[in-house]
C-alpha positions in Angstrom: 105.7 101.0 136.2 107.2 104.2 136.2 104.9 107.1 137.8 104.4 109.1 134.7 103.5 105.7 132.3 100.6 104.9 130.5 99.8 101.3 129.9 99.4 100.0 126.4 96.2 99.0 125.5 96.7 95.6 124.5 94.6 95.1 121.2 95.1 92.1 119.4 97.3 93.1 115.8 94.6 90.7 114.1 91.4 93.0 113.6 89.2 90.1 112.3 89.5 85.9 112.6 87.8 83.6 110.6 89.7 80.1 111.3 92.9 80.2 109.5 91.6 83.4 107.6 93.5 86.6 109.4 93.4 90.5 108.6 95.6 92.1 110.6 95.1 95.7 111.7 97.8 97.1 109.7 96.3 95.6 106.4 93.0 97.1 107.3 94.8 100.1 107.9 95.8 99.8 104.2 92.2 99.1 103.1 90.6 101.3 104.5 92.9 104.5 103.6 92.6 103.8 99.9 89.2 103.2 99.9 88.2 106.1 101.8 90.9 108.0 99.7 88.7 107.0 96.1 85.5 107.9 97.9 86.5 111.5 99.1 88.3 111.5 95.7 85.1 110.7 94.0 83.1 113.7 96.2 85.9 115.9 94.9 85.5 115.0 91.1 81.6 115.7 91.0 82.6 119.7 92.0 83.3 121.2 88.5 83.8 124.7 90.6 87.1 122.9 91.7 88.5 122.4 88.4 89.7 124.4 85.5 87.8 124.0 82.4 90.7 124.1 79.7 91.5 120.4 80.4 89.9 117.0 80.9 88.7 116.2 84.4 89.2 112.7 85.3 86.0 110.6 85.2 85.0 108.2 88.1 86.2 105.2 85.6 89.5 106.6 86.2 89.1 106.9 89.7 88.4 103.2 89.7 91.7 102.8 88.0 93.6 105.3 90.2 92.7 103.1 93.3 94.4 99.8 91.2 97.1 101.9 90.3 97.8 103.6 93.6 97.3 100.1 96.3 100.2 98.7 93.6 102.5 101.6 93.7 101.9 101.9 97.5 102.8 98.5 98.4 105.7 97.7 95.7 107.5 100.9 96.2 106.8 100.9 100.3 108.5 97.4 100.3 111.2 98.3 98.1 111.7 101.6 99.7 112.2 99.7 103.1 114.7 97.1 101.4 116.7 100.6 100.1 116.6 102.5 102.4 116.2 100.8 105.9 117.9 97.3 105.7 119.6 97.0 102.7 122.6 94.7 104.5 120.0 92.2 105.7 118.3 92.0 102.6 121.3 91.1 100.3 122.4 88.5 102.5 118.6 87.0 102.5 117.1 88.3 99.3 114.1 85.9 99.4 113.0 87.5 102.6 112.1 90.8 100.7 108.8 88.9 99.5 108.2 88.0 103.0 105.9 91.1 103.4 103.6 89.7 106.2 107.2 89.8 108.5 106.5 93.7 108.3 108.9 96.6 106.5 107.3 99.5 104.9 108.5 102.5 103.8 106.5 105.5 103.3 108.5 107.5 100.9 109.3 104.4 98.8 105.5 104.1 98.6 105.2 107.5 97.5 107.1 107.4 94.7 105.4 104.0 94.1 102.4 105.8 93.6 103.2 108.7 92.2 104.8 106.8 89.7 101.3 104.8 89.0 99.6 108.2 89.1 101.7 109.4 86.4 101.2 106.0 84.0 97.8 106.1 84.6 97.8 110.3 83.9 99.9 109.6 80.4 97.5 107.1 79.4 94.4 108.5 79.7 95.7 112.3 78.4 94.8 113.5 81.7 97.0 116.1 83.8 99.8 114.8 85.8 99.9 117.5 88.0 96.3 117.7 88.8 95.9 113.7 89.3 99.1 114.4 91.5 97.1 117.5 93.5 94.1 115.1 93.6 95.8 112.1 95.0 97.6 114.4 97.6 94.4 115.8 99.0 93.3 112.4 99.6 96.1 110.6 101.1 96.7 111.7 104.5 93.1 109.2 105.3 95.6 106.6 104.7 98.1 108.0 106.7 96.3 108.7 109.3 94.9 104.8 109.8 98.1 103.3 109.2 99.7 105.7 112.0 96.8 104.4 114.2 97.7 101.1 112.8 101.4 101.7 113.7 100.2 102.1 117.7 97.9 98.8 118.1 100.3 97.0 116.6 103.1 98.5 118.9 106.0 99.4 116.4 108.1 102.6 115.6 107.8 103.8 118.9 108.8 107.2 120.2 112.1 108.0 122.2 112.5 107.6 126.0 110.0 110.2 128.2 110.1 108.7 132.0 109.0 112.5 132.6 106.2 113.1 129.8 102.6 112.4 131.7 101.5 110.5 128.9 104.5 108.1 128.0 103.4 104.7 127.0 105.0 101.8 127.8 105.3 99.7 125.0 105.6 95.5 124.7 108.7 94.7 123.6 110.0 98.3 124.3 111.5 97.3 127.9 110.1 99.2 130.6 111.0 102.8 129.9 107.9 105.2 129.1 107.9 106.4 125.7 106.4 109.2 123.6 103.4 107.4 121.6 105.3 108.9 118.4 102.7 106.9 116.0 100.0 109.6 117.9 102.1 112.4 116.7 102.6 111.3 113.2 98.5 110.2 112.6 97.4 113.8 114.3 100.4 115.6 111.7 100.9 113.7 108.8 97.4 112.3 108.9 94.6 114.9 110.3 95.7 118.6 110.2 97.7 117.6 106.9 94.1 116.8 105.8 92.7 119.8 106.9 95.3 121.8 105.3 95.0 120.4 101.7 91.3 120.6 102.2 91.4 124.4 102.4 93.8 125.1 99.7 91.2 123.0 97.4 88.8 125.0 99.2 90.5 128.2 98.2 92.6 127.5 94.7 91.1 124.2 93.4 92.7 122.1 91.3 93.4 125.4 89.0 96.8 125.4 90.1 98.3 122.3 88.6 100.8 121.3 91.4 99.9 123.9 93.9 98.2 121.2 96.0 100.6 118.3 95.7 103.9 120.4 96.7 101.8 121.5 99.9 101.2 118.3 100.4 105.1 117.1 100.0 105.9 120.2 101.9 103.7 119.9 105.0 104.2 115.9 105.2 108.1 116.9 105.1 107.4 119.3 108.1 105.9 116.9 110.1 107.6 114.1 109.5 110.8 116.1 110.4 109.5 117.4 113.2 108.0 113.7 114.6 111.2 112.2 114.1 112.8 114.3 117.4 110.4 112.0 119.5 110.3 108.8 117.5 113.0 105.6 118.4 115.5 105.6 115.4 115.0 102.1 113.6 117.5 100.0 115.8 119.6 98.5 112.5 120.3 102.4 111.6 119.9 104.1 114.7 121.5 108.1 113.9 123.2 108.5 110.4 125.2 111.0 112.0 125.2 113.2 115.3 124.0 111.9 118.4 120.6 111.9 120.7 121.4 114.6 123.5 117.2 115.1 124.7 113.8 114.2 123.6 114.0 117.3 121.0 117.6 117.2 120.3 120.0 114.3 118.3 121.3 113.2 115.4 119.7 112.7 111.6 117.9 110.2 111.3 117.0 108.5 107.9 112.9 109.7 108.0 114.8 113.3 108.1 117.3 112.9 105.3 114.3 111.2 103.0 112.2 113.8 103.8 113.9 116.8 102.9 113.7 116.7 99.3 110.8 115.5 99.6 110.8 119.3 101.3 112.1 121.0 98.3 110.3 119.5 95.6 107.2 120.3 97.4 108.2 124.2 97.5 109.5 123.9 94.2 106.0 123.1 93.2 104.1 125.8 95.1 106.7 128.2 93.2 106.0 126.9 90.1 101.8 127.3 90.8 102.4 130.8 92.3 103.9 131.9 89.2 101.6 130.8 86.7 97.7 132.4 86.5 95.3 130.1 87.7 92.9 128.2 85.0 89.8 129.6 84.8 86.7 127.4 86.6 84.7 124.5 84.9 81.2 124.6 84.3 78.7 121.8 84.1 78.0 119.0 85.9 80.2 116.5 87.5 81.9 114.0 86.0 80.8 110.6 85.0 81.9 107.7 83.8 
């Protein structure tokens, strides 16, 4: 092992084993980030100072909903997404294999639209705003983001580019035996914990009186990060660069995380444009929410 290597703690991908019952970190991953989104969701709700008191806040019977809603658009448009926009050539020449979801494939900006797309049904029926259910999913989905980077790591996938120099290069299984940048780190601290922090002050600060204020920071910043992770992360091997070529660790070519994410970029400051320019509803009073 090279000097400068970390070895990779080997956890087992399989978090829990009941005979031929198996939950896989990933899945827990999964789990856990939408349950812990509808919890902090649910904390948020029961602030009327948060909200603006010309429209309807959503109750925690929607919230209940939301989670439904969301776990489906995550998972049908993050599979999808992958089939798109990662391996579309292997897919058409074995279409039943798209079902195969437990082989692994996800995509995370196929399972945004996914749920943003059940956000908005779910906003439409229940006369609620779509662009404050999208500011309130937003705030709450870098928990998931953060686990499933985490989950990313044990299960030692989507690792970063070559580092033999970098003092705290993994060596990954199945990743030969050049140290690596642990990219899934970089994207759980970004895209998962100081995007969280960073939504949580603008509700803080604005609320949810800026319809779409908080969701285009959200699609902003996750566009940031993501960008700027992709310099250290390993292309996917069946793409590699779309175009250019690697020259460093933090120079290369465009990668298809980069291209997907930047209008992901300009929608999100599209947004905050939009919420800057309008004046800001004025505050709810009452109690919270209930069902």
């Amino acid at each position: 092992m090279p000097a400068f290597a970390i070895a990779f703690p080997m956890i087992d991908p399989v978090a829990i084993s009941i005979g031929p019952f198996a939950v896989r970190w990933y899945a827990l991953a999964y789990i856990v980030g939408l349950l812990g989104g509808w919890w902090y969701a649910r904390l948020l709700v029961n602030q009327p100072g948060l909200w603006g008191g010309t429209g309807r806040r959503p109750t925690q019977t929607d919230l209940d909903d939301l989670l439904v809603y969301a776990a489906v658009g995550v998972v049908v448009g993050g599979r999808l997404g992958y089939v798109l926009f990662y391996n579309l050539e292997h897919y058409l020449a074995q279409p039943a294999e798209i079902f195969a979801v437990w082989k692994g494939g996800m995509s995370f900006h196929g399972g945004l639209i996914g749920a943003a797309l059940g956000v908005f049904l779910l906003a439409r029926r229940r006369g609620l705003s779509v662009l404050t259910m999208f500011d309130l999913a937003s705030t709450v989905a870098p928990i998931g983001l953060f686990f499933g980077r985490i989950a990313n790591f044990i299960n030692a996938e989507l690792w970063g580019r070559p580092a033999p120099d970098f003092p705290y290069a993994v060596v990954f299984p199945g990743a030969g035996p050049v140290p690596r940048h642990p990219s899934q780190l970089y994207e759980a601290f970004s895209e998962g914990l100081l995007l969280f922090v960073l939504l949580a002050l603008a509700v803080r600060i604005a609320g949810f009186r800026r319809p779409g204020l908080v969701a285009g920071i959200f699609a902003a910043g996750y566009a940031v990060a993501r960008g700027t992770c992709e310099f250290f992360r390993e292309p996917d091997p069946q793409l590699g660069f779309l175009f250019g070529r690697e020259v460093s660790a933090l120079e290369g070519g465009v990668t298809m995380g980069m291209l997907l994410s930047l209008p992901l970029l300009l929608a999100g400051l599209f947004l905050i444009w939009q919420a800057m320019r309008r004046e800001p509803l004025p505050a709810a009073g009452g109690t919270g929410a209930t069902a």
